[in-house]
N, C-alpha and C positions, 0 to 999 in steps of 0.2 A: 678698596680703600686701604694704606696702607697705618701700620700702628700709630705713627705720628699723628696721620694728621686724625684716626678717631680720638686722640689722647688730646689732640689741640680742640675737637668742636666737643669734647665732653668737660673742657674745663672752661668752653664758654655757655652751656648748658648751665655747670654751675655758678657762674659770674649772671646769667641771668637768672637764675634763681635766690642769689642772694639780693640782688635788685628787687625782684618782684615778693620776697618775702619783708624788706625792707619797707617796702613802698604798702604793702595789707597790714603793717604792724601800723604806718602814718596814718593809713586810711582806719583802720579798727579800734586804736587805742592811743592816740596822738600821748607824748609826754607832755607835763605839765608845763615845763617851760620853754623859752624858744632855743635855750643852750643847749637843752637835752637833745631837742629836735635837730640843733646845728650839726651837734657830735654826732648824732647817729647816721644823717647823712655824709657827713665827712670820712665816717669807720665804712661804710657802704663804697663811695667811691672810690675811695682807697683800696678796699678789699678787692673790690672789681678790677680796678688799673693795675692791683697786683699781677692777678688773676690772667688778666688777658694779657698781660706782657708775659707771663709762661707761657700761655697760650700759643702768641709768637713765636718765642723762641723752640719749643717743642717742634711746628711745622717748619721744616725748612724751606718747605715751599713757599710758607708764605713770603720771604724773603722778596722773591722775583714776580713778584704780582705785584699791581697796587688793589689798596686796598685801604681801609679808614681805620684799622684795628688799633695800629699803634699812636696814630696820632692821638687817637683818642682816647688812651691808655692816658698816654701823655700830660693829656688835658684834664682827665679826671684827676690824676696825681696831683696835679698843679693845683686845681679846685680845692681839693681837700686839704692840702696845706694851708691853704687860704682860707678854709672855712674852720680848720684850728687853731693855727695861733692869730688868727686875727676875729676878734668874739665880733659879729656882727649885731649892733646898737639897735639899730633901726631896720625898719618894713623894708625901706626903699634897698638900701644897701643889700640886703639880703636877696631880693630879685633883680638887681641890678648882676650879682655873682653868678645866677642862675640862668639869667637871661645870655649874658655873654658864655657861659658856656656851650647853650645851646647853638649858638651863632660859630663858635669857636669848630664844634660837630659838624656843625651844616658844610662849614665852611671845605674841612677834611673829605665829608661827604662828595662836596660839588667834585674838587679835586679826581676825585676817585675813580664819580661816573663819567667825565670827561675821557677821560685813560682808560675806564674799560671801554666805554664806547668804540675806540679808537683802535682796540686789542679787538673790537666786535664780539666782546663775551654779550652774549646772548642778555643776562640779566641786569644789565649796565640800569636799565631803569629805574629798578629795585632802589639802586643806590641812589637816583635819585629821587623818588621817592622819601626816602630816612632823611635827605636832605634838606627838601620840601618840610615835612612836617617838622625838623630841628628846627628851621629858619618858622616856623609861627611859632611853634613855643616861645621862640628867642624875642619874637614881637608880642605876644601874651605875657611873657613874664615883665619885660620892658614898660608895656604900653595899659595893657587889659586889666592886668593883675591889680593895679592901685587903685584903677580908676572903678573897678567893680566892687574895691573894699572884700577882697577875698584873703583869705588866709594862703599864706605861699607853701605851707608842707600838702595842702591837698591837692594842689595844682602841682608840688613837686613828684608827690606820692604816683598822680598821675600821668607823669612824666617819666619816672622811673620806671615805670609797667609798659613803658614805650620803647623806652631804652633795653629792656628785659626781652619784650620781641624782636630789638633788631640786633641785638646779639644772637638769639639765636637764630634766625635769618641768615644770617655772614656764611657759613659754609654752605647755604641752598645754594646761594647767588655764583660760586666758584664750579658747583658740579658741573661736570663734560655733558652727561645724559641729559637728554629735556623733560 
């Protein structure tokens, strides 16, 4: 493997490890309020969309592949702009932002495993896979979440340890060997 691309799957190693430290701090000690919780989610995916757009541009390779990495950079970016300067009021609104993200993912996902299918990389399922399970959260948080009367940072908490796995996943799904 050459320096790149250890330099690109060790700074998505860290992009899921701020996820999944993010997401045990929601789950272990939630903040007091739902602004604290908005901000810290919003500094999280922010961090992470940083994160993995170095990550990108580090691999050159990734360039000539598809792949869900940047879309999804993208999107977190987008998210967390949104989930700062627009203070979310209400339950609904707040997994309504959460929900389309997810869908927003799947969506990149689908994309992705279609094209590798079609390149016959061997792990193309994987992708969809991360797809699959993006698209129920995105109907959990939608659909499940109000009608259960659940709080949404524990179901995001547990969402973002999802998200933590399939980052680091992304460079298994690219390797030549089986």
């Amino acid at each position: 493997m050459n320096k790149s691309a250890k330099i690109a799957r060790n700074l998505l190693v860290l992009a899921s490890a701020v996820l999944a430290g993010a997401a045990v701090l929601m789950l272990v000690n939630p903040f007091k309020t739902d602004r604290e919780n908005e901000l810290l989610v919003g500094g999280v995916f922010a961090t992470v969309a940083l994160i993995c757009f170095i990550s990108f541009g580090v691999n050159r390779r990734m360039y000539f592949r598809p792949g869900w990495m940047l879309q999804n950079a993208f999107f977190m970016a987008v998210f967390s702009i949104i989930i700062f300067f627009i203070p979310m009021i209400n339950f609904d609104m707040n997994v309504l932002v959460y929900s389309f993200l997810a869908f927003f993912m799947a969506a990149s996902q689908y994309c992705a495993a279609i094209q590798l299918s079609a390149l016959e990389i061997r792990r193309w399922w994987w992708v969809l896979i991360f797809a699959v399970i993006n698209t129920l959260f995105g109907v959990y948080f939608i659909k499940l979440c109000s009608v259960l009367n659940l709080s949404e940072y524990p179901s995001l908490a547990v969402y973002m340890l999802v998200l933590s796995a399939i980052l680091l996943l992304e460079p298994w799904i690219y390797r030549k060997n089986k």
